[in-house]
FILUM-460557 format. One record per residue (C-alpha): residue in three letters; x, y, z. Coordinates in steps of 0.5 Angstrom, whole numbers, plus 500, padded with zeros to 3 digits. Last residue first. Example, Ala and Ser with C-alpha at 12.3 -4.5 7.8 and 13.67 -1.06 7.14 Angstrom:
<recs>
rest = SER c1 = 527 c2 = 498 c3 = 514
rest = ALA c1 = 525 c2 = 491 c3 = 516
</recs>
This chain:
<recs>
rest = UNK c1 = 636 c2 = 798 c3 = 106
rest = UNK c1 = 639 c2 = 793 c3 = 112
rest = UNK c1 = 646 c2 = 795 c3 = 113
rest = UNK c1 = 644 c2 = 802 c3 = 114
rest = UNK c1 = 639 c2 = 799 c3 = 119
rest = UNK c1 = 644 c2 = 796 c3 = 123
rest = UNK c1 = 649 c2 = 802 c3 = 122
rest = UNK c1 = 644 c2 = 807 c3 = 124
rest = UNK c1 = 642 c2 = 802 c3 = 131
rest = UNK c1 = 651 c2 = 801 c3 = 132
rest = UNK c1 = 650 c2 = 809 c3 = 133
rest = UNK c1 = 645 c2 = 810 c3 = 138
rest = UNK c1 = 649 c2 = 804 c3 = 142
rest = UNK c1 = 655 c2 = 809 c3 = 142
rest = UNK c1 = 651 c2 = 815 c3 = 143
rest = UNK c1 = 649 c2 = 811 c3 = 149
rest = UNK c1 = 656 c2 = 808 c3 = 151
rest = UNK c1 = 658 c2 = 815 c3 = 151
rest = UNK c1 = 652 c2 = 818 c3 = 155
rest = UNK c1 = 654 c2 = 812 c3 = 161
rest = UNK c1 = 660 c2 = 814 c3 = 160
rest = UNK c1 = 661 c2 = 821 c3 = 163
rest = UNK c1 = 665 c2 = 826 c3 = 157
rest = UNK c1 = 671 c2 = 827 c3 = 159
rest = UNK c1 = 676 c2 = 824 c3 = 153
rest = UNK c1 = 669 c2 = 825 c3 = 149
rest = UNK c1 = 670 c2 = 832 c3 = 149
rest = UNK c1 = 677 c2 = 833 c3 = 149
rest = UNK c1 = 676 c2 = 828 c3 = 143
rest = UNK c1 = 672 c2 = 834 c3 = 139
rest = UNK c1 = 666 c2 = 830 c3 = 137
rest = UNK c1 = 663 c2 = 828 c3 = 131
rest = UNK c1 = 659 c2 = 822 c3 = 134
rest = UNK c1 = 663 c2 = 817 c3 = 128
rest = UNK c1 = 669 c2 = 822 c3 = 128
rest = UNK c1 = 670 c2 = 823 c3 = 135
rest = UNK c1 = 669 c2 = 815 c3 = 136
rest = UNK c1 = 675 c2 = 813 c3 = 131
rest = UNK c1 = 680 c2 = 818 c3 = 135
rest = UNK c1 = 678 c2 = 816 c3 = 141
rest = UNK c1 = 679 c2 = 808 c3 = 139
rest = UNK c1 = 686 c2 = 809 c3 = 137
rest = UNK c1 = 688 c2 = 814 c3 = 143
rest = UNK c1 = 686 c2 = 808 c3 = 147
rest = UNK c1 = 680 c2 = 808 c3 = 150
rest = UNK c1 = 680 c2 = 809 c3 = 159
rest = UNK c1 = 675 c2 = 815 c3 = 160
rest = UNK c1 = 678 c2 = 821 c3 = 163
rest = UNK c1 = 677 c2 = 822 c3 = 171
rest = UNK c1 = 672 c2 = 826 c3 = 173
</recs>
């Protein structure tokens, strides 16, 4: 599996958000990315609301 094309940037922003090593998130397969990705944009929301 190729590593996922982010900049270094993204990926360290990422990690700290998921609270995932960037090893694993630099191979972790899209579709699971993108859906903690979605996950995390829902907290936001409803934290913004309250």
């Amino acid at each position: 599996m190729r590593p996922l094309q982010i900049s270094p940037e993204t990926a360290i922003r990422l990690s700290e958000k998921l609270g995932v090593p960037i090893e694993k998130l630099m191979h972790m397969p899209q579709h699971i990315l993108l859906e903690k990705m979605m996950e995390l944009a829902k907290e936001e929301t409803n934290n913004e609301e309250s």
